[in-house]
N, C-alpha and C positions, 0 to 999 in steps of 0.2 A: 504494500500500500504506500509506505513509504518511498519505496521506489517509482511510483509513477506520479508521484508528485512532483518527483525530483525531476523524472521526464518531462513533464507534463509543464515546469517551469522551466526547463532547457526549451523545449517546442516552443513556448510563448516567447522566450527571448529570441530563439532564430526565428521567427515568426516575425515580430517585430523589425528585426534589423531589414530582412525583405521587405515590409511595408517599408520601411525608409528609404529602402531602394528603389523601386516601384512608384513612388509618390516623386524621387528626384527624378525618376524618367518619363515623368509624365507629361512633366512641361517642355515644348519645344524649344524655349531659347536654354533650358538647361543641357540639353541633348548635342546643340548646337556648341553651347562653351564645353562640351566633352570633346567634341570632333574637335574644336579651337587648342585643346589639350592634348588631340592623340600624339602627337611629336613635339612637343618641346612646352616647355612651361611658359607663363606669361604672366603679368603683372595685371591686378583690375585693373587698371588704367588700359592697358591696352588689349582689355578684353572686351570691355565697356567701349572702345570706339569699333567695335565691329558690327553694335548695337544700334538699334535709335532706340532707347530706353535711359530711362535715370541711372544716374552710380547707384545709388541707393537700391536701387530695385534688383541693380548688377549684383552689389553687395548680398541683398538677399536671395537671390538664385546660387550665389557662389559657399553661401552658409547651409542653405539647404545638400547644397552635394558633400559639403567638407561634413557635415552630421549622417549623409549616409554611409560616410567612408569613401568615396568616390573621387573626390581628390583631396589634397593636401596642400599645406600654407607653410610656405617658408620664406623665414625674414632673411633678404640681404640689402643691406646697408638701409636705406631709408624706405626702401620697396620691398610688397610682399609677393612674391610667388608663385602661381595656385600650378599646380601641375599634375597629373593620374596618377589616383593607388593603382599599379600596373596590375593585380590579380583581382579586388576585392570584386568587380566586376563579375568577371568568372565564377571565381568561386560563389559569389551568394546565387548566381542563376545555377551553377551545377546544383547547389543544394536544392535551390527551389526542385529542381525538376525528382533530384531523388526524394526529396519529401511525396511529392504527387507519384511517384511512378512507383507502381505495383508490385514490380522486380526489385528496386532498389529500395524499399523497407526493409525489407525480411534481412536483407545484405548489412545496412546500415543499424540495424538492430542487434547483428549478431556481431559484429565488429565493434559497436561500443561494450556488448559483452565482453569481447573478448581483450577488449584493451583495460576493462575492469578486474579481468582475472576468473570473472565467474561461469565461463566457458572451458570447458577441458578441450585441450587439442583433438584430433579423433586419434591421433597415433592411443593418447591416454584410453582413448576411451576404447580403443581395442584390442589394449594391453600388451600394446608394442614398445 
């Protein structure tokens, strides 16, 4: 019982992280500052002129993807940054899909068994 609570709160939290995902790729000028990111990093300043929108509005597209994990802010000198988490992309859509897909439960189930210890090898279990 206690064990699927504990599940059941691991699920809610990757559950979550993919709404945060899903909600950053919703919007098309966030979609847009990803493609603006796939090769090389950029400052809001020269993210925001590829825009006809407010800095501020820039600023908030670019908070919404830095909270899904989606890209990253880093300071140099008096300018920040913004450039792709190169996997977190991938990986939250692989999980998505092994969450939904039928095959990859049973797999994903048995693997955090087994990375808990509470799974015997089958060499164990066949007495080899």
């Amino acid at each position: 019982m206690i064990e699927d609570n504990i599940s059941d709160a691991e699920t809610a939290a990757g559950s979550s992280a993919i709404q945060r995902v899903f909600e950053a790729l919703s919007s098309q000028p966030r979609r847009k500052i990803l493609a603006y990111l796939a090769h090389s990093s950029l400052t809001a300043g020269e993210i925001a002129a590829r825009f006809d929108m407010s800095k501020p509005s820039i600023s908030q597209h670019l908070s919404i993807l830095e909270t899904a994990g989606l890209i990253a802010k880093e300071r140099h000198g008096q300018f920040i940054h913004y450039s792709l988490v190169q996997n977190n992309l991938v990986n939250t859509l692989n999980g998505f899909v092994q969450d939904v897909c039928p095959v990859s439960r049973p797999i994903k189930r048995e693997s955090k068994e087994l990375a808990s210890g509470k799974v015997e090898t089958k060499s164990r279990k066949s007495g080899d």
